[in-house]
N, C-alpha and C positions, 0 to 999 in steps of 0.2 A: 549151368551158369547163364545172368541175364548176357545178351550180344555187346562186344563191345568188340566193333571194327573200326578202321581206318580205309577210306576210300579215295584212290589216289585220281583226282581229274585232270591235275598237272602238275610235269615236274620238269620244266624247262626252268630257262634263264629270262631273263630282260630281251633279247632278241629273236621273234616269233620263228620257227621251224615248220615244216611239213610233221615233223618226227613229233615233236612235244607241244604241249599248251600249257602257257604259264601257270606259275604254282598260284596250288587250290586243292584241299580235300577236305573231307565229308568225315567228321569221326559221330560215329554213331556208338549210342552208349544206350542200355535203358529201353531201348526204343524212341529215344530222343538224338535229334541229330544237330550238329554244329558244324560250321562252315568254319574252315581255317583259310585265311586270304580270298581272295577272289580275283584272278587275274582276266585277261581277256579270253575268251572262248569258255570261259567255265559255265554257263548254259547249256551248250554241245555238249559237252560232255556228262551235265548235271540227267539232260535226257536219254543220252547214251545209257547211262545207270542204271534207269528205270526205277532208280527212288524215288518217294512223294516227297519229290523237294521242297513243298508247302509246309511241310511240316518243319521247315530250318526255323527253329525260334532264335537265335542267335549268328553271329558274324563275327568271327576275330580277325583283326586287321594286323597286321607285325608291324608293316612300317608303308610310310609313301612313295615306294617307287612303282611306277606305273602296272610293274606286270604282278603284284600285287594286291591291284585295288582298282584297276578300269574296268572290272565287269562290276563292280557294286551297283554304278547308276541302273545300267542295262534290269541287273538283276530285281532290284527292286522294281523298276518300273515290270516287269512280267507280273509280277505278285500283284501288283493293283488292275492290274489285264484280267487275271486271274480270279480278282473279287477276295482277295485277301482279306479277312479281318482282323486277326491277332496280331498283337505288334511285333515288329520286327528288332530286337536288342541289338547295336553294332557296336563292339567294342574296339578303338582304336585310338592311336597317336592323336594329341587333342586339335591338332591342326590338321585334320582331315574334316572336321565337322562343319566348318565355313565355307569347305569344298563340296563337302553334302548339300549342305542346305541350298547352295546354287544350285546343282544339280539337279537338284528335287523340284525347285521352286519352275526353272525350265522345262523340265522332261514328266515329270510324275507329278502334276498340278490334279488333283480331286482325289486322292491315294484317300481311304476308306478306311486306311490299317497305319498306325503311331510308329515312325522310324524315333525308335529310344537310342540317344547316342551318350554312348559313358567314355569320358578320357580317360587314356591308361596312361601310366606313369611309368615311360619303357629302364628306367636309368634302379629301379626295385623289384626285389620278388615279392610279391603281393597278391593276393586272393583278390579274384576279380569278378569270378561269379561264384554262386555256392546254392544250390539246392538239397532234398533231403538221399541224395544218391551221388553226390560229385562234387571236385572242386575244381577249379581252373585260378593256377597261378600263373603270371608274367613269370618269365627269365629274361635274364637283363643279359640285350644280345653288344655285338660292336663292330657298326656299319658305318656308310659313310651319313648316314643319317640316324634317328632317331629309330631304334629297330628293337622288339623284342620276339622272344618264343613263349609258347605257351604250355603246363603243366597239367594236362589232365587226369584226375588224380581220384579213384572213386572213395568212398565211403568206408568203412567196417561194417559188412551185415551181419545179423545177427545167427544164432545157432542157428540148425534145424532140428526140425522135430521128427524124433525115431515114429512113426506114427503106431506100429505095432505094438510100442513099450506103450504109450498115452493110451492106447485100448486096453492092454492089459491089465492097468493100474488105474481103470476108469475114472483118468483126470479129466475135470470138466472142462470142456472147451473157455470158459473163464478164466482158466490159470492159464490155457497159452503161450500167453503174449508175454506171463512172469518167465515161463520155464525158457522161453524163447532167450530171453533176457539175462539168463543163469541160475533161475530160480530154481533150489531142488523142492521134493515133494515129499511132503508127510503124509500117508495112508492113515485111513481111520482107526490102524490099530498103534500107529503112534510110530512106523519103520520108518526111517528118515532115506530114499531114494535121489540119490547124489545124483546133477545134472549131467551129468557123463555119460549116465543109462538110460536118459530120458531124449539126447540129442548128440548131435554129430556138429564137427566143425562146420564156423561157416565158412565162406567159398573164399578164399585169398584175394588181399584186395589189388585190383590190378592198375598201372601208369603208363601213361603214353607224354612222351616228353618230342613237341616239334618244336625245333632248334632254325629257325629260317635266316637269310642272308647275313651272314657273319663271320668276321676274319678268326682264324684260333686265338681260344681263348684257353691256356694252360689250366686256368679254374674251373671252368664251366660242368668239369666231371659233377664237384660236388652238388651244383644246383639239378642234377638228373641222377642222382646216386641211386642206384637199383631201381630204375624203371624196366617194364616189361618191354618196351619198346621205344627206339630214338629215332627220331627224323632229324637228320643234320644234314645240310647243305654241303654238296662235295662237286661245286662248281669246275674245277680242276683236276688232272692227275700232279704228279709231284716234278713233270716237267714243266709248268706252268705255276711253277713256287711263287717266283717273284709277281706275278702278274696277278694272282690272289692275294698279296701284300698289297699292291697298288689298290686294288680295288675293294679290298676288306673281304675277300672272300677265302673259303677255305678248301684244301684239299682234301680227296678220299683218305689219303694217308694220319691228317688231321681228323678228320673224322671219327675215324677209327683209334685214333687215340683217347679223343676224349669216351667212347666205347667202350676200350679197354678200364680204360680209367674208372669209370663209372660204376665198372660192373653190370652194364646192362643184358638185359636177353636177348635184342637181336636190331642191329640197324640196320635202317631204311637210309640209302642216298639219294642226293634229289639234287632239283637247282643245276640242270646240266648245262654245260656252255656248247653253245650253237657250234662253236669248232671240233667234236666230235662225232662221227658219222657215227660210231656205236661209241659204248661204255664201260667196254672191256677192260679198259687199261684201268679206266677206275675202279671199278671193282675189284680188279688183281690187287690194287695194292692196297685197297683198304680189309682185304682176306688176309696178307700177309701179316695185315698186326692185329685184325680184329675177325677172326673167323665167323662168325653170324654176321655177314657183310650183304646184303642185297639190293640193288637197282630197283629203285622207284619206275614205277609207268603207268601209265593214263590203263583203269581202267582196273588195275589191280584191287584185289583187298585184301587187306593184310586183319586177323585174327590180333587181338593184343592177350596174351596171355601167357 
């Protein structure tokens, strides 16, 4: 199967730590890579990697709180250091784009390479980019501001080809592409050879659903319904209920609900708040109700399948 990871370069909160650097990950699909947020230090960390982070054709933004979105300028201005020339796609909150374009117009003046900026429309689920291997929908999140997640979602590939059966029934590489397709095969003495004996399933198609700052939401199961993997924000354990009320955010125990709910394969927690020395306590209690429970960290890569 083609790679499809998630690469964690930060899963803090809003207030910087030694431990964590603001949320930011790298989901790689295809061989094409996509940046999910961009907080501060996500450079550090993009190098730490050791991925060709030249290769991010796209930026998705969730929403404008700072530890979100203050390495975008940084970031781009590297890529025009760098002699970038493919454009760069950033997909965000439509009031982030008059904050780009200052930023640009100060810091990255002679840039080489087209910063494309598309507004999202955080308040709908909606297809936002779509090539001939993926889709990427918004999830309509609920912040103290304007916030959504994003659905990365691939394709249906086609059969594969038994290649021993194609040899033995000396189909010309011409029909291929039909038998690929479902096409069965008539031999020249007229035997009708049903696609079944000509090819194998194709590869299942796989979901990664990241869920970024956002109070529970009892629905939000059905907009992540059987993904292979969730990233949901779990700022809190369930001693800090109310104080996730206040500020729209949500607990591990939350998390893990909407998890269970969903029926997914395995959640990632993230979003940690700086009053944690470790994250034990949140992870116990989002195991309690959603056993595939695991702690985001800088550096990690998580498999989606």
């Amino acid at each position: 199967m083609e790679p499809f990871k998630i690469h964690i370069l930060g899963c803090g909160s809003a207030l910087p730590t030694l431990k964590h650097f603001a949320s930011s990950q790298i989901v790689e699909i295809r061989e094409k890579l996509f940046m999910v947020d961009c907080g501060e230090g996500t450079q550090i960390q993009l190098r730490k990697s050791k991925m060709r982070f030249t290769k991010i054709g796209c930026v998705f933004i969730s929403h404008l709180h700072g530890d979100h979105c203050f390495g975008l300028i940084g970031l781009i201005s590297t890529f025009g250091m760098l002699g970038r020339t493919a454009p760069l796609h950033v997909y965000a909150p439509k009031e982030l784009e008059k904050i780009l374009n200052m930023g640009m117009d100060l810091f990255c003046r002679g840039l080489e390479f087209e910063v494309v900026f598309h507004a999202i429309d955080t308040t709908s689920k909606t297809v936002i980019y779509e090539d001939k291997s993926l889709t990427v929908e918004t999830i309509p999140l609920e912040h103290r501001i304007p916030c959504c997640g994003f659905l990365f979602k691939e394709k249906p590939t086609r059969r594969h080809i038994l290649r021993d059966m194609i040899d033995f029934y000396q189909i010309p590489i011409s029909q291929i592409d039909n038998i690929k397709n479902g096409s069965n095969w008539t031999t020249a003495d007229g035997e009708v050879i049903e696609n079944s004996r000509l090819t194998s399933d194709p590869d299942p198609v796989r979901s990664y659903a990241y869920c970024s700052d956002t109070r529970y939401i009892p629905s939000l199961y059905k907009l992540i319904e059987g993904v292979n993997l969730l990233y949901h924000e779990s700022t809190y354990d369930s001693s800090c209920l109310e104080r996730a009320k206040l500020y729209y955010h949500s607990t591990s125990q939350q998390a893990a609900a909407v998890a269970k709910n969903g029926h997914v394969g395995k959640l990632l927690l993230g979003h940690f708040s700086a009053r944690y020395d470790d994250e034990e306590s949140i992870v116990k209690e989002a195991r309690e109700i959603f056993p595939e429970s695991y702690l985001s960290n800088e550096g990690m890569v998580v498999d989606v399948k």
